[in-house]
C-alpha positions as CSV (number, residue, x, y, z in Angstrom):
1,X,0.0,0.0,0.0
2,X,1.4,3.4,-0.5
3,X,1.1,7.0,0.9
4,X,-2.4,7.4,-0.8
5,X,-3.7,3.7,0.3
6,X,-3.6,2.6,-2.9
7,X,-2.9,-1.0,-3.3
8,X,-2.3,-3.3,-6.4
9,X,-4.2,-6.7,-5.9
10,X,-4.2,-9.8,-8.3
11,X,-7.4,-11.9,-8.3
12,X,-7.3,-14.9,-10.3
13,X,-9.9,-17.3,-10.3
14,X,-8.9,-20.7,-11.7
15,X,-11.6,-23.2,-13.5
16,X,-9.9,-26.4,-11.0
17,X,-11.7,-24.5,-8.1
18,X,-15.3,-24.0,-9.6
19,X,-18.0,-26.2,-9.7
20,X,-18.9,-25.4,-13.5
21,X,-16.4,-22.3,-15.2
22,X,-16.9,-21.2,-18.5
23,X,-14.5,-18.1,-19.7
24,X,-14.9,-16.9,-23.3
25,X,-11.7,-14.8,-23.0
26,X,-8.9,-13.5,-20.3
27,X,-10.4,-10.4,-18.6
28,X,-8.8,-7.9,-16.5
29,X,-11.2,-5.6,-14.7
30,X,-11.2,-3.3,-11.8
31,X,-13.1,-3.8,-8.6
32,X,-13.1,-1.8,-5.5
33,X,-12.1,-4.3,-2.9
34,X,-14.1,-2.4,-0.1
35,X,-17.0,-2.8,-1.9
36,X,-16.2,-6.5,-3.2
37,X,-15.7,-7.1,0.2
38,X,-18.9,-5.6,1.8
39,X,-21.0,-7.9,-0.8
40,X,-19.1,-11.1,-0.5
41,X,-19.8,-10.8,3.4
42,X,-23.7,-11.3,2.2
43,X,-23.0,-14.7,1.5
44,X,-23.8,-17.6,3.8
45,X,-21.4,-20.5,4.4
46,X,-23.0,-22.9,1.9
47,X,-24.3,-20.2,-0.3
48,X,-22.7,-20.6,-4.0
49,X,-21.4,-17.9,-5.8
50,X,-22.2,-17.0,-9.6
51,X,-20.2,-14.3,-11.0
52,X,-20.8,-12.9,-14.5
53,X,-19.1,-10.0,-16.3
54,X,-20.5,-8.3,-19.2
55,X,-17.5,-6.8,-21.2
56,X,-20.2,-4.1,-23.1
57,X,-21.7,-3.0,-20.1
58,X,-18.5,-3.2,-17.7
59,X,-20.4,-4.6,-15.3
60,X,-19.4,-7.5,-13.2
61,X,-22.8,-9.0,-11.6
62,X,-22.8,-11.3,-8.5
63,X,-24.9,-13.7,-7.1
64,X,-25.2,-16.0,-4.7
65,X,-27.8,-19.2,-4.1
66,X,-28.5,-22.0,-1.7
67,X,-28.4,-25.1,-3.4
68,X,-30.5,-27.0,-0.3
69,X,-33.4,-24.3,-1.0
């Protein structure tokens, strides 16, 4: 982290760790961690997470579901 409290973190998420993974191409977007942070605490325990980024929009959309319920 420097002076500003900026910081530089890399995120990669691997198909090996995903139930199902589909990737069309290699993205590299920007997410406020805060705010990542503050919506991935939303999640229960069990809860699975879908994550889908729309290149047009720029808009990364998350989502999370029980599969018991």
């Amino acid at each position: 982290m420097d002076a500003s409290h900026v910081s530089l973190v890399a995120l990669v998420i691997r198909g090996a760790g995903c139930a199902s993974f589909r990737c069309d191409r290699e993205y590299t977007i920007g997410v406020k961690t805060a705010h990542l942070a503050r919506v991935l605490k939303c999640a229960a325990a069990r809860d699975e997470a879908i994550m889908s980024y729309s290149a047009d929009a720029d808009c990364l959309k998350l989502a999370f579901r029980n599969p018991r319920e």
